[in-house]
PDB file with SEQRES, HELIX, SHEET and CRYST1 records, atoms N, CA, C and O in Angstrom:
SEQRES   1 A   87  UNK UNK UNK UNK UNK UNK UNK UNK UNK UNK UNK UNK UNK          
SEQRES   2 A   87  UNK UNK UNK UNK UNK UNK UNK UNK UNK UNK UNK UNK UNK          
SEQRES   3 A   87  UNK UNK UNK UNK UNK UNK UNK UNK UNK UNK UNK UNK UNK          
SEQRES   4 A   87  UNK UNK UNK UNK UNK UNK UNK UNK UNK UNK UNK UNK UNK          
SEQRES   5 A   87  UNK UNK UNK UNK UNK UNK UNK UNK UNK UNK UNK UNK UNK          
SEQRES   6 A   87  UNK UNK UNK UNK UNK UNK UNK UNK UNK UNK UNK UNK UNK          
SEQRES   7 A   87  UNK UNK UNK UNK UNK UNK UNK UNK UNK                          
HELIX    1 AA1 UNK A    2  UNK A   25  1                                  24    
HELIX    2 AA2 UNK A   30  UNK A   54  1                                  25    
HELIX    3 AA3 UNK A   59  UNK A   61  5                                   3    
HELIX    4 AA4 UNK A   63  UNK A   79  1                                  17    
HELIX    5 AA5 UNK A   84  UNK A   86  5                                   3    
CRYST1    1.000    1.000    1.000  90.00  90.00  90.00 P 1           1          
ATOM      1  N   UNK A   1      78.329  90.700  82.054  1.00  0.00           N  
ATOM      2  CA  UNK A   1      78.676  90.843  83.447  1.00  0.00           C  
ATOM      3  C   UNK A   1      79.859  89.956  83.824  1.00  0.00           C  
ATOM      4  O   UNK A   1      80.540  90.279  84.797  1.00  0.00           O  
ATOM      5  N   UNK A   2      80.132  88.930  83.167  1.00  0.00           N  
ATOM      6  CA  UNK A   2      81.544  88.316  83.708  1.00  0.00           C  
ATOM      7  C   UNK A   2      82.644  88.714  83.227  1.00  0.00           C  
ATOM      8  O   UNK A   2      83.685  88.132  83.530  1.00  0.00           O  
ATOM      9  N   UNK A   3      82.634  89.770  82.392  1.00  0.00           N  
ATOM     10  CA  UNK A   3      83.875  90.545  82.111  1.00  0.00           C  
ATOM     11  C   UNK A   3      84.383  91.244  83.180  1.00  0.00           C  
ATOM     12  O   UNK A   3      85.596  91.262  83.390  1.00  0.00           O  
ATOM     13  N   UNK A   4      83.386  91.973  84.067  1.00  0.00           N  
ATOM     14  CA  UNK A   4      83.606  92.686  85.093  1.00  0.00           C  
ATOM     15  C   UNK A   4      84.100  91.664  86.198  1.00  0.00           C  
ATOM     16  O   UNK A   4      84.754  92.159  87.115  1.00  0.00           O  
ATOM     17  N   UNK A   5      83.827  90.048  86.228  1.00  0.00           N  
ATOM     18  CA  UNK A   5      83.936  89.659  87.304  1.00  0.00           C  
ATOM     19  C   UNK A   5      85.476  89.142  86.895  1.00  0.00           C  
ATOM     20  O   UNK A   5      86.128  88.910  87.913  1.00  0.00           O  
ATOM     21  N   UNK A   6      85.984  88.980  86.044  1.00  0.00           N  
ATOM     22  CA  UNK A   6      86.765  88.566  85.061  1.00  0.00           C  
ATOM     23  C   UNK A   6      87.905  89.468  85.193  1.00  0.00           C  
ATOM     24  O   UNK A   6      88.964  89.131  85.723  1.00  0.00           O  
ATOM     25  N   UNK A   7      87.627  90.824  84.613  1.00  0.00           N  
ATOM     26  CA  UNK A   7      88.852  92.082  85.299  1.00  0.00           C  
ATOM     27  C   UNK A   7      88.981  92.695  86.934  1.00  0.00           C  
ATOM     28  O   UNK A   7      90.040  93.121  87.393  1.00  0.00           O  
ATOM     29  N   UNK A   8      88.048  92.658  87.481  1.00  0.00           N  
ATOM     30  CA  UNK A   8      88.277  92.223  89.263  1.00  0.00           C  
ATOM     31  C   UNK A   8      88.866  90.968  89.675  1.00  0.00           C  
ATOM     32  O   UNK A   8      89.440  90.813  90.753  1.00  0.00           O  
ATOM     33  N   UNK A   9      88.765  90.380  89.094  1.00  0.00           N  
ATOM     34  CA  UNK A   9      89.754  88.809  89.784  1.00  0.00           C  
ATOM     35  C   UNK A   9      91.370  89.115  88.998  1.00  0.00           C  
ATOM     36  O   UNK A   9      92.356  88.705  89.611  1.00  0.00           O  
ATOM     37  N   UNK A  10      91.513  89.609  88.071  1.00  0.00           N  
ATOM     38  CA  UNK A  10      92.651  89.697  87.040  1.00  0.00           C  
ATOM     39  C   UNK A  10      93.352  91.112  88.244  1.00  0.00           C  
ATOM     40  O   UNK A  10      94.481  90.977  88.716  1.00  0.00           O  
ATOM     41  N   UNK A  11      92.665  92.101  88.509  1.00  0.00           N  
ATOM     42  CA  UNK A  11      93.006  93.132  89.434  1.00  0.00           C  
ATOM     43  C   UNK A  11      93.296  92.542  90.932  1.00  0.00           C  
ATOM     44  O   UNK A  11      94.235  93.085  91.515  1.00  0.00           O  
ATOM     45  N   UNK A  12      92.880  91.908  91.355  1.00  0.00           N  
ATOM     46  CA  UNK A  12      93.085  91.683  92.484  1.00  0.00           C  
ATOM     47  C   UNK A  12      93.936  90.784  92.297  1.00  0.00           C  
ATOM     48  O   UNK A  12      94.869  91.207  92.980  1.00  0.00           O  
ATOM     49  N   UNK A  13      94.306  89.749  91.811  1.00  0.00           N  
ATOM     50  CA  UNK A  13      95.824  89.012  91.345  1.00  0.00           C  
ATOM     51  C   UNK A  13      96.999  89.670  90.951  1.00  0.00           C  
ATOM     52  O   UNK A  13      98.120  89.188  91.108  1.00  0.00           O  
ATOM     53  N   UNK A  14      96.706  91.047  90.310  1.00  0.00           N  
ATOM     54  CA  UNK A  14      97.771  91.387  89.831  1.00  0.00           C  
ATOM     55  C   UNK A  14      98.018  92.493  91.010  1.00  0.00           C  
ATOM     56  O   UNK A  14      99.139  92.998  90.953  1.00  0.00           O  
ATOM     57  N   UNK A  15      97.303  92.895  91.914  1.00  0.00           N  
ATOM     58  CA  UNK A  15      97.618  93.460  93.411  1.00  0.00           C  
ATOM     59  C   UNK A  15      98.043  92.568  94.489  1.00  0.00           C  
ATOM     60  O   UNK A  15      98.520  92.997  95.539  1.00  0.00           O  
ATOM     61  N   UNK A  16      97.884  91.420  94.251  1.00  0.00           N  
ATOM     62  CA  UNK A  16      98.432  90.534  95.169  1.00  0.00           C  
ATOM     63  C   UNK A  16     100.088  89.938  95.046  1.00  0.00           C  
ATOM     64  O   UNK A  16     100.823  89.957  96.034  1.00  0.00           O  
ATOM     65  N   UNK A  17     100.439  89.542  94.026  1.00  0.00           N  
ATOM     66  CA  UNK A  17     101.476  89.936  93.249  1.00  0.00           C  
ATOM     67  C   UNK A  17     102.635  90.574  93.702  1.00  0.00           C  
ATOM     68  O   UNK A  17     103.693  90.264  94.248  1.00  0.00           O  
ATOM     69  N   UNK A  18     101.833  91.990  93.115  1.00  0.00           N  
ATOM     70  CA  UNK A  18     102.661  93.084  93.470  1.00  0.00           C  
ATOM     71  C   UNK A  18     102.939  93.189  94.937  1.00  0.00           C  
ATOM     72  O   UNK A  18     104.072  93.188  95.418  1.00  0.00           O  
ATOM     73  N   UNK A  19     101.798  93.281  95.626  1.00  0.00           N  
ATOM     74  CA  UNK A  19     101.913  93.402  97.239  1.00  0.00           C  
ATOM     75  C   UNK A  19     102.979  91.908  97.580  1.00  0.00           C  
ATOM     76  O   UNK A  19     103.889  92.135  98.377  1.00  0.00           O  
ATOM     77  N   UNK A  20     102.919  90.863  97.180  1.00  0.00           N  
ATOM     78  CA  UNK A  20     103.458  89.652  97.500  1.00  0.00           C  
ATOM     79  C   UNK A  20     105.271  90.082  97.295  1.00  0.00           C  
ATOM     80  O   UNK A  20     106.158  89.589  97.992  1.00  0.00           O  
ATOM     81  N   UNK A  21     105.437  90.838  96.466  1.00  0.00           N  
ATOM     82  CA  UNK A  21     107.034  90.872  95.757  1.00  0.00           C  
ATOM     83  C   UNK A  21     107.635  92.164  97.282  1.00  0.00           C  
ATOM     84  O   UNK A  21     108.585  92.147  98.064  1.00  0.00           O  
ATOM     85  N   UNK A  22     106.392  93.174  97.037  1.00  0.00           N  
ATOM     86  CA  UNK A  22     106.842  94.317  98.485  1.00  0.00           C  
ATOM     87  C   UNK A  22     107.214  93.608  99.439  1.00  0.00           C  
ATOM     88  O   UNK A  22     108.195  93.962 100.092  1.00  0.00           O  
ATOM     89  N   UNK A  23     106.436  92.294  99.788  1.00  0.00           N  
ATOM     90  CA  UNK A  23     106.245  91.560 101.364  1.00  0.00           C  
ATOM     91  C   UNK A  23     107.579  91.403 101.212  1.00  0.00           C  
ATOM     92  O   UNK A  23     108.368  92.061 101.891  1.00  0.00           O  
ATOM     93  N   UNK A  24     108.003  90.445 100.235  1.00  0.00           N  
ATOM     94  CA  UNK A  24     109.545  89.568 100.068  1.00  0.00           C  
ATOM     95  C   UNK A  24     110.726  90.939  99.583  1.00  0.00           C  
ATOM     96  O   UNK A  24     111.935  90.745  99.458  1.00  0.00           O  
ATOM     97  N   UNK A  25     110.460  91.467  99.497  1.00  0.00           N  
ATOM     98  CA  UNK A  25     111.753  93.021  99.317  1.00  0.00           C  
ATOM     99  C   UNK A  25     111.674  94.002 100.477  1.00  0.00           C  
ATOM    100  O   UNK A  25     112.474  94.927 100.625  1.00  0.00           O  
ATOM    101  N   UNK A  26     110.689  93.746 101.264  1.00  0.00           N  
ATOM    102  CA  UNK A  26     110.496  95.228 102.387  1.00  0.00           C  
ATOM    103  C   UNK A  26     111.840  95.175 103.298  1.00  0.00           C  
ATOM    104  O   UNK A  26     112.240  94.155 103.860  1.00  0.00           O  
ATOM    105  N   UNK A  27     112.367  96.245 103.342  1.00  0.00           N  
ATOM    106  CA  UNK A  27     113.609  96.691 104.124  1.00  0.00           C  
ATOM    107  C   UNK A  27     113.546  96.650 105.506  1.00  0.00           C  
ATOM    108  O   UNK A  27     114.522  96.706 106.254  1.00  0.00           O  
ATOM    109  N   UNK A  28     112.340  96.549 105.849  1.00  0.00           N  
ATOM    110  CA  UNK A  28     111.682  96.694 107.477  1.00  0.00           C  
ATOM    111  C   UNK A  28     110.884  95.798 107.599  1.00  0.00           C  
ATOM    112  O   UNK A  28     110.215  95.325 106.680  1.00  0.00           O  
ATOM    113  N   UNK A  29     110.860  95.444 108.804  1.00  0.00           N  
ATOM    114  CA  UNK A  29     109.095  94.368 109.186  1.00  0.00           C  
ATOM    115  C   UNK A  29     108.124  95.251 108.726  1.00  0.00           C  
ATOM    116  O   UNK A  29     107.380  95.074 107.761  1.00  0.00           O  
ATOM    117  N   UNK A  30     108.164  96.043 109.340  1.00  0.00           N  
ATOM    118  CA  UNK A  30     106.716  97.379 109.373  1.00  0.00           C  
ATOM    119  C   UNK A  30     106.528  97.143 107.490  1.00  0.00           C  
ATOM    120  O   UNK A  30     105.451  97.029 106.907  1.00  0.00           O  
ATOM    121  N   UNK A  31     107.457  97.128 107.060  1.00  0.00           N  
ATOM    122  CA  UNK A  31     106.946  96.956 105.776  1.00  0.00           C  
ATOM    123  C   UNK A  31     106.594  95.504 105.535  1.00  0.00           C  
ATOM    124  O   UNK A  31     105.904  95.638 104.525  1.00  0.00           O  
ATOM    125  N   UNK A  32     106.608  94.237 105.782  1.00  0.00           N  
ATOM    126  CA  UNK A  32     106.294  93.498 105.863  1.00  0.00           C  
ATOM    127  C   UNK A  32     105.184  93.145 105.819  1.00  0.00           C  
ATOM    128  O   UNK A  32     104.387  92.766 104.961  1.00  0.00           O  
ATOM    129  N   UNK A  33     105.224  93.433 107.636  1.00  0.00           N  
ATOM    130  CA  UNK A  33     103.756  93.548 108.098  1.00  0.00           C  
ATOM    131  C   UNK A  33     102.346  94.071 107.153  1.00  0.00           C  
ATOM    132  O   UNK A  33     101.318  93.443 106.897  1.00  0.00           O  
ATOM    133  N   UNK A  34     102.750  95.445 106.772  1.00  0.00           N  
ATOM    134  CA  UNK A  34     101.762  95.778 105.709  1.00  0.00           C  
ATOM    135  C   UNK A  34     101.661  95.033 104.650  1.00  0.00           C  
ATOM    136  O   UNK A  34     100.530  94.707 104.289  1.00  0.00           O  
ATOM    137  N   UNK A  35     102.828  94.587 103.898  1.00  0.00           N  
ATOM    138  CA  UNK A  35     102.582  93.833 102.888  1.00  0.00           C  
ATOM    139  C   UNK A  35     101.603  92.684 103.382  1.00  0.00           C  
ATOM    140  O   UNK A  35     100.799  92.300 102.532  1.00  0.00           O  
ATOM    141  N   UNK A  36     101.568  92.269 104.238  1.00  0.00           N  
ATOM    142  CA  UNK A  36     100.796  90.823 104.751  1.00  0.00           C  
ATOM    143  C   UNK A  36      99.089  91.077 105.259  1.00  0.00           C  
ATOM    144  O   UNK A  36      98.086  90.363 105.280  1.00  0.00           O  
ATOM    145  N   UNK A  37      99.378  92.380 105.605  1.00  0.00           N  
ATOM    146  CA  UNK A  37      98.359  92.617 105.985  1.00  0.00           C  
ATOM    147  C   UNK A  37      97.296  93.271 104.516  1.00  0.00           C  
ATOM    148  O   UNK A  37      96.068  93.324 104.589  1.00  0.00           O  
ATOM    149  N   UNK A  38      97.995  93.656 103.431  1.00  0.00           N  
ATOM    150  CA  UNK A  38      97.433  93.936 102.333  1.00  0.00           C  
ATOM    151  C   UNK A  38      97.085  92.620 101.692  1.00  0.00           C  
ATOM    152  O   UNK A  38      96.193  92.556 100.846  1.00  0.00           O  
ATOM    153  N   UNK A  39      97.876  91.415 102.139  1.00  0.00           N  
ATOM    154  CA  UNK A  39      97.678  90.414 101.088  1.00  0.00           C  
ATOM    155  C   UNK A  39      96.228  89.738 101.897  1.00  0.00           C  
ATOM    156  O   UNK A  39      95.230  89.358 101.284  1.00  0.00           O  
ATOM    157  N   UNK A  40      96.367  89.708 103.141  1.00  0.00           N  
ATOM    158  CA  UNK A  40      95.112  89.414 103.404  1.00  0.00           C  
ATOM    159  C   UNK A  40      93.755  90.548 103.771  1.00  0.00           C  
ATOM    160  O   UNK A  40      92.983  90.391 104.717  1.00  0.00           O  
ATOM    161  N   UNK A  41      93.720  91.278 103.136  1.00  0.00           N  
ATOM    162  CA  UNK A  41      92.477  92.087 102.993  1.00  0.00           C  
ATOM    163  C   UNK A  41      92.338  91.706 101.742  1.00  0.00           C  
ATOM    164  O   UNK A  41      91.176  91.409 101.463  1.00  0.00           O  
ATOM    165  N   UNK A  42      93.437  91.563 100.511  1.00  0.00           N  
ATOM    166  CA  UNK A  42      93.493  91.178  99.050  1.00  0.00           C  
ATOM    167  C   UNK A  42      92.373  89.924  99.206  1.00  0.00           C  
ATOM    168  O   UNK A  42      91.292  89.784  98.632  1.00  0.00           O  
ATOM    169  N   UNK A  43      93.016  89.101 100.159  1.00  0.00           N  
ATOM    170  CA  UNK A  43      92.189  87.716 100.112  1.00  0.00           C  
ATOM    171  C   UNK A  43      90.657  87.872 100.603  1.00  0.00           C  
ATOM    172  O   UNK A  43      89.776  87.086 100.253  1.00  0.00           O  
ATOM    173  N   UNK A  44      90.468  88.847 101.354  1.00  0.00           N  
ATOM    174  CA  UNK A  44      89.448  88.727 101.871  1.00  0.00           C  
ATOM    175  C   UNK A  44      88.477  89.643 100.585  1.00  0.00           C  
ATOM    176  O   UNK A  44      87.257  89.476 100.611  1.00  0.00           O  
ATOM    177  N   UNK A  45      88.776  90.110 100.048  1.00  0.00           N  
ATOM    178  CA  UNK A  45      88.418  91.357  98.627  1.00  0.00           C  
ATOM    179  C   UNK A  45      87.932  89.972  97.394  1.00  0.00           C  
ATOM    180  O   UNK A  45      86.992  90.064  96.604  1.00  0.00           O  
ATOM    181  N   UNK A  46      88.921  88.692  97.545  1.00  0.00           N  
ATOM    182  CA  UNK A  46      88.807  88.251  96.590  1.00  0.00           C  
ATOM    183  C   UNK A  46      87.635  87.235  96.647  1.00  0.00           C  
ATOM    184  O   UNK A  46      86.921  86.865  95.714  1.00  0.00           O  
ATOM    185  N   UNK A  47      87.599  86.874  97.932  1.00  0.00           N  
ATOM    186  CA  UNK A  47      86.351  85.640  98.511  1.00  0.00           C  
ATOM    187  C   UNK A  47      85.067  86.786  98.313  1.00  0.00           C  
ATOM    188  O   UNK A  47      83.994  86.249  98.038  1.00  0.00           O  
ATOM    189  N   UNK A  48      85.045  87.951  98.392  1.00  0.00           N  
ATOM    190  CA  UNK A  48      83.815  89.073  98.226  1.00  0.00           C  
ATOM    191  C   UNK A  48      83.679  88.650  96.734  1.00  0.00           C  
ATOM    192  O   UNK A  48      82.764  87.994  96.238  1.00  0.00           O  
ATOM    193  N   UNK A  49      84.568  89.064  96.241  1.00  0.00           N  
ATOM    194  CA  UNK A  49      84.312  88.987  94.470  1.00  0.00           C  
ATOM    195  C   UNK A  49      83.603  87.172  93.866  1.00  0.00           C  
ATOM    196  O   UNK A  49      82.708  86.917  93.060  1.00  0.00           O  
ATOM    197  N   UNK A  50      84.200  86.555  94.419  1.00  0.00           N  
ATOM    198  CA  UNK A  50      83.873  84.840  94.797  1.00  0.00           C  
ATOM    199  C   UNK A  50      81.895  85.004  95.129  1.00  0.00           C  
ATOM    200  O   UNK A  50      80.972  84.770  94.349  1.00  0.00           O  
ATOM    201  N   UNK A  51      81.860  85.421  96.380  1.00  0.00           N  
ATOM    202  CA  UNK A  51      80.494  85.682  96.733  1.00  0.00           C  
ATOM    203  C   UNK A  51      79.412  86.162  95.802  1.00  0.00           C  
ATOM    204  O   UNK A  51      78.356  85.634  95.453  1.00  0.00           O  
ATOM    205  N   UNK A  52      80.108  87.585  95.427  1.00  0.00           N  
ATOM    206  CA  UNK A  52      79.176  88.074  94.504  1.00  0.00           C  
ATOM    207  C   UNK A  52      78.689  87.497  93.330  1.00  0.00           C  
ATOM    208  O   UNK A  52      77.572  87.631  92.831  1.00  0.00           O  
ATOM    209  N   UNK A  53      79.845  86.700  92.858  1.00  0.00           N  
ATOM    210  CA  UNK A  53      79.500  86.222  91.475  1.00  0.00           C  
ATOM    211  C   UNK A  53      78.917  85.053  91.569  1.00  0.00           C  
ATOM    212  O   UNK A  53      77.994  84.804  90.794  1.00  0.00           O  
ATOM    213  N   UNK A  54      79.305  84.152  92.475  1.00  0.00           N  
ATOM    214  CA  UNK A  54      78.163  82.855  92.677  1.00  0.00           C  
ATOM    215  C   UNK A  54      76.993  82.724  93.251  1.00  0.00           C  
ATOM    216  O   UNK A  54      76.229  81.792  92.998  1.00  0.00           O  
ATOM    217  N   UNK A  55      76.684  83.910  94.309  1.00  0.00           N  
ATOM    218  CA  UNK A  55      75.814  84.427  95.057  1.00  0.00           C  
ATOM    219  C   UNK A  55      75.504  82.905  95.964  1.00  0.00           C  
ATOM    220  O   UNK A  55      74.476  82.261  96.173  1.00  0.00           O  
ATOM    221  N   UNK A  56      76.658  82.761  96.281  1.00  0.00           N  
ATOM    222  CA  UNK A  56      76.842  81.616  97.638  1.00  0.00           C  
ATOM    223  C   UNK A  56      77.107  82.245  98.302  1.00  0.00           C  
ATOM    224  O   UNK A  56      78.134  82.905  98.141  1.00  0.00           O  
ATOM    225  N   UNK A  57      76.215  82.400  99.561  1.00  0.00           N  
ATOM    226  CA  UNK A  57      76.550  83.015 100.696  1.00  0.00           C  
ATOM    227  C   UNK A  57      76.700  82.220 102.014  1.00  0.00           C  
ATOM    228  O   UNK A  57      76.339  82.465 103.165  1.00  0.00           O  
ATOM    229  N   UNK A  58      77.511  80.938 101.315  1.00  0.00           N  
ATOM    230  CA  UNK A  58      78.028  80.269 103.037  1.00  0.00           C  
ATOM    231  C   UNK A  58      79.740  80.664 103.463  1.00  0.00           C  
ATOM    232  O   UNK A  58      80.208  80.384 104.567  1.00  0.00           O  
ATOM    233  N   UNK A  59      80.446  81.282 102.479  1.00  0.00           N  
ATOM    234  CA  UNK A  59      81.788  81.990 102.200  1.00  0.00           C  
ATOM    235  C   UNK A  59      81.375  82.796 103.433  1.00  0.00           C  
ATOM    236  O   UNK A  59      82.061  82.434 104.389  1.00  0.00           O  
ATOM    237  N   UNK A  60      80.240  84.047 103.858  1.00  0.00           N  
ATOM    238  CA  UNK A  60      81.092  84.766 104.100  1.00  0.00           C  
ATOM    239  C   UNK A  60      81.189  84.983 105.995  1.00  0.00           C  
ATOM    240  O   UNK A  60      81.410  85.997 106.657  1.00  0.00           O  
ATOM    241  N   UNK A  61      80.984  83.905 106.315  1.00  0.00           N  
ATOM    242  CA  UNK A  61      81.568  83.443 107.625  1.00  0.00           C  
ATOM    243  C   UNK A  61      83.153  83.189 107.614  1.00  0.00           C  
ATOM    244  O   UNK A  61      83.830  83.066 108.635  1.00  0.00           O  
ATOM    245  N   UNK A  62      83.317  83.168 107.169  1.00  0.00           N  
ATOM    246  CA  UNK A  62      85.199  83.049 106.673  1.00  0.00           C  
ATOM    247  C   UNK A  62      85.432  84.153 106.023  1.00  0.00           C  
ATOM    248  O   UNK A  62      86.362  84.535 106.735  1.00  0.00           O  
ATOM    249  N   UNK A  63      85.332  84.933 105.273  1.00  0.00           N  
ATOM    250  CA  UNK A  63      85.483  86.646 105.261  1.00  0.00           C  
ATOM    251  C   UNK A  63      85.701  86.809 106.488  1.00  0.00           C  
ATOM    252  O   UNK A  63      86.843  86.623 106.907  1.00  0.00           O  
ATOM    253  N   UNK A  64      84.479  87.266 107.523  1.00  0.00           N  
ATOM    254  CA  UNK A  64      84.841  87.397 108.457  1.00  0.00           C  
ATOM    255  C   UNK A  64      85.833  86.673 109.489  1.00  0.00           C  
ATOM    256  O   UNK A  64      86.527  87.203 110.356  1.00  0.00           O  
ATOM    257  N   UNK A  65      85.763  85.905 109.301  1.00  0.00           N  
ATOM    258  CA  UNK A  65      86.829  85.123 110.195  1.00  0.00           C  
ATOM    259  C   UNK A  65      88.355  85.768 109.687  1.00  0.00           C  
ATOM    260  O   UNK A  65      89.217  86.224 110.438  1.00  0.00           O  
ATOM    261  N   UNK A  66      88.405  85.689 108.544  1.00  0.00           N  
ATOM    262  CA  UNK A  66      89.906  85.714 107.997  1.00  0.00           C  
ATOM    263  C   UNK A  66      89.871  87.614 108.238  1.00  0.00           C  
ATOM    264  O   UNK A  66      91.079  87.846 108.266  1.00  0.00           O  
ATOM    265  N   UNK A  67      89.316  88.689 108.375  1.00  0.00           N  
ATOM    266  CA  UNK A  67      89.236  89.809 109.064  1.00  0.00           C  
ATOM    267  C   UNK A  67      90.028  89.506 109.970  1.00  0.00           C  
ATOM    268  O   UNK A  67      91.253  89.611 110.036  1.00  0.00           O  
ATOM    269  N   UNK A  68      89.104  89.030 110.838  1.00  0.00           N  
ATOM    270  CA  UNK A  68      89.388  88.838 112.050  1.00  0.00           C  
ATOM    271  C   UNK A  68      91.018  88.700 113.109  1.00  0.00           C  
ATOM    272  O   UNK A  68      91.718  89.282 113.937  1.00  0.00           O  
ATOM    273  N   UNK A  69      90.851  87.289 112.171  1.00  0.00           N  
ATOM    274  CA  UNK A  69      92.311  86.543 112.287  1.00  0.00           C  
ATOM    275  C   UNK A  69      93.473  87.838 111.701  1.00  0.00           C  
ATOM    276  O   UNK A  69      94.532  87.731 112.319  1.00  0.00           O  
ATOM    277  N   UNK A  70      93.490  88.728 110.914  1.00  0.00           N  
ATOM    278  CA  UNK A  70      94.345  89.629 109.937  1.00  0.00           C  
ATOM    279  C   UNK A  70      94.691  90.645 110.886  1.00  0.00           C  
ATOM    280  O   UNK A  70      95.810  91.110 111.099  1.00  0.00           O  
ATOM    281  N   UNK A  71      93.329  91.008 111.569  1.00  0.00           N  
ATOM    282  CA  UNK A  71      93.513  92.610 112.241  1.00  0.00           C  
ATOM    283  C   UNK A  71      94.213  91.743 113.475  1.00  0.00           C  
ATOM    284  O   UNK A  71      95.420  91.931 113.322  1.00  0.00           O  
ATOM    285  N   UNK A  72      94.010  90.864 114.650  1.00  0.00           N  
ATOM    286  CA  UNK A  72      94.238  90.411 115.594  1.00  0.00           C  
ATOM    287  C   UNK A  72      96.045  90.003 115.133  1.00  0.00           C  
ATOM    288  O   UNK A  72      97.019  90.496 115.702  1.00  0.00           O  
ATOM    289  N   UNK A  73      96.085  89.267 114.288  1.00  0.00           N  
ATOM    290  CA  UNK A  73      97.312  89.319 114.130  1.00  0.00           C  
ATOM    291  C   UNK A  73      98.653  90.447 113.860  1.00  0.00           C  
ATOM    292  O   UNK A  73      99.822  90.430 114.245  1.00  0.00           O  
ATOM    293  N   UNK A  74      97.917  91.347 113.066  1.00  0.00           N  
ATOM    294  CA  UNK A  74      98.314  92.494 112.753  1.00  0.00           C  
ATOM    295  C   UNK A  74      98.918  93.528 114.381  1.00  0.00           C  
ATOM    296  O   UNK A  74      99.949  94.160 114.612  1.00  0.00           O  
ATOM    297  N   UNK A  75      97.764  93.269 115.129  1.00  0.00           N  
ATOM    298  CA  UNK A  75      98.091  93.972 116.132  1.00  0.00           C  
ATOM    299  C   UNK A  75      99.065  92.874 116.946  1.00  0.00           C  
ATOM    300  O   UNK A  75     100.000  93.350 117.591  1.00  0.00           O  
ATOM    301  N   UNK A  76      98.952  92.000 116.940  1.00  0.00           N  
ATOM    302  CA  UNK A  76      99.816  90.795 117.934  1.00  0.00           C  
ATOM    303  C   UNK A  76     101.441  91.595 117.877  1.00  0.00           C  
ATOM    304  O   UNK A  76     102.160  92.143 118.712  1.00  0.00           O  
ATOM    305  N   UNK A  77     101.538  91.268 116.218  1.00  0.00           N  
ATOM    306  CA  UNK A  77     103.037  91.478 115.628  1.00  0.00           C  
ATOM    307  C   UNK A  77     103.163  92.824 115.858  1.00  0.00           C  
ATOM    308  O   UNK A  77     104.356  93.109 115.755  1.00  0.00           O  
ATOM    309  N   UNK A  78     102.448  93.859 116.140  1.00  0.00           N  
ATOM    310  CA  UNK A  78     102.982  95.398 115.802  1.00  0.00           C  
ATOM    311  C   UNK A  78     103.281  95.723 117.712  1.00  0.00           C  
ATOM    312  O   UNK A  78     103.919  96.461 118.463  1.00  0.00           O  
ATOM    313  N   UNK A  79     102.732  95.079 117.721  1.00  0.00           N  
ATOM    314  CA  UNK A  79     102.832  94.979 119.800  1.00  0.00           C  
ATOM    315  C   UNK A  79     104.343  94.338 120.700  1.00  0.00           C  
ATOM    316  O   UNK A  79     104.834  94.672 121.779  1.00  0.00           O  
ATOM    317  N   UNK A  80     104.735  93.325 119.707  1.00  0.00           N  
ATOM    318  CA  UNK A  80     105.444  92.583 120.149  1.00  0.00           C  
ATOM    319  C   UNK A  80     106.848  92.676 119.381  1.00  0.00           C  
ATOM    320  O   UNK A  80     107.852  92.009 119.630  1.00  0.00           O  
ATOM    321  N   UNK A  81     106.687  93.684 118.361  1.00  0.00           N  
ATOM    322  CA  UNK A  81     107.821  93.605 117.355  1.00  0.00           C  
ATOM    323  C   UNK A  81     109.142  93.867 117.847  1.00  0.00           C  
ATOM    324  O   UNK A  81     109.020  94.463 118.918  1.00  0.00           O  
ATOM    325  N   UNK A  82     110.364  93.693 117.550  1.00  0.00           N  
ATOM    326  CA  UNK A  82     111.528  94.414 117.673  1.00  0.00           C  
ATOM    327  C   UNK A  82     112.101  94.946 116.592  1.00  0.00           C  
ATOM    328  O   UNK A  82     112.112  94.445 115.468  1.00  0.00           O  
ATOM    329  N   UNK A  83     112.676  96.170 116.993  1.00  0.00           N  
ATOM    330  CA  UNK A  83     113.190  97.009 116.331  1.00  0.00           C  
ATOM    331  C   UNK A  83     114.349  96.466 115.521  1.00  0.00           C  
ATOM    332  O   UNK A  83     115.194  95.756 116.067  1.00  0.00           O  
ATOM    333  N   UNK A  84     114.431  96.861 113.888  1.00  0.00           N  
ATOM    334  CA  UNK A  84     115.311  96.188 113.139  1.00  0.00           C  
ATOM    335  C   UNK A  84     116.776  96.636 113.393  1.00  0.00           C  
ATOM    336  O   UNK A  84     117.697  95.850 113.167  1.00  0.00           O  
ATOM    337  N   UNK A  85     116.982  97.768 113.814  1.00  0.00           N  
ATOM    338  CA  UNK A  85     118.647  97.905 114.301  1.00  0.00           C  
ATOM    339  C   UNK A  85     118.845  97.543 115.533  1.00  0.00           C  
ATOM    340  O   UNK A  85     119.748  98.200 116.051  1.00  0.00           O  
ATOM    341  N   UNK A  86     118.318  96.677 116.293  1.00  0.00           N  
ATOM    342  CA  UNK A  86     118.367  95.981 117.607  1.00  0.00           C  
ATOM    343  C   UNK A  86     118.348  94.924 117.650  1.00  0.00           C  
ATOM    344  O   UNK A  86     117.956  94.393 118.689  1.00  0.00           O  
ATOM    345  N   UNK A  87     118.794  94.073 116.457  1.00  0.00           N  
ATOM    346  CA  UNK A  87     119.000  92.540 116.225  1.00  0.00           C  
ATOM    347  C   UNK A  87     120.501  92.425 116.258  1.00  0.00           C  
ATOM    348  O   UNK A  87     121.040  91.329 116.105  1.00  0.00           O  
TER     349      UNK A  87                                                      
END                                                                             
């Protein structure tokens, strides 16, 4: 069983990564934004995988929190954004 926990942590690093390189190359905020917003669902995917395998369950009050904080922010920035040919 820690092979599995072993290639889910190796997967979710190597999606974070990738999503991390999109964040820093995106041509647009909007692409940004997603990238950031993928990296923290990534994070929040990875504290699950954390949970499961130690079966400590004081983590996942901070899952939720870091949700929380992701979507609220997510909407802050998509509300308030300006348009990239208007700089």
């Amino acid at each position: 069983m820690t092979i599995v926990w072993a290639i889910s942590a190796c997967m979710i690093l190597t999606a974070v990564l990738l999503t991390g390189y999109r964040t820093l190359r995106g041509p647009s905020t909007l692409d940004r934004l997603v990238g950031v917003d993928a990296i923290i669902a990534l994070a929040t995917c990875g504290l699950a995988v954390w949970v499961a395998y130690t079966l400590d369950t004081t983590v996942v009050p901070a899952i939720v929190a870091l949700s929380l904080v992701g979507f609220l922010g997510s909407i802050a920035v998509a509300r308030f954004r300006v348009r990239d040919d208007q700089q």
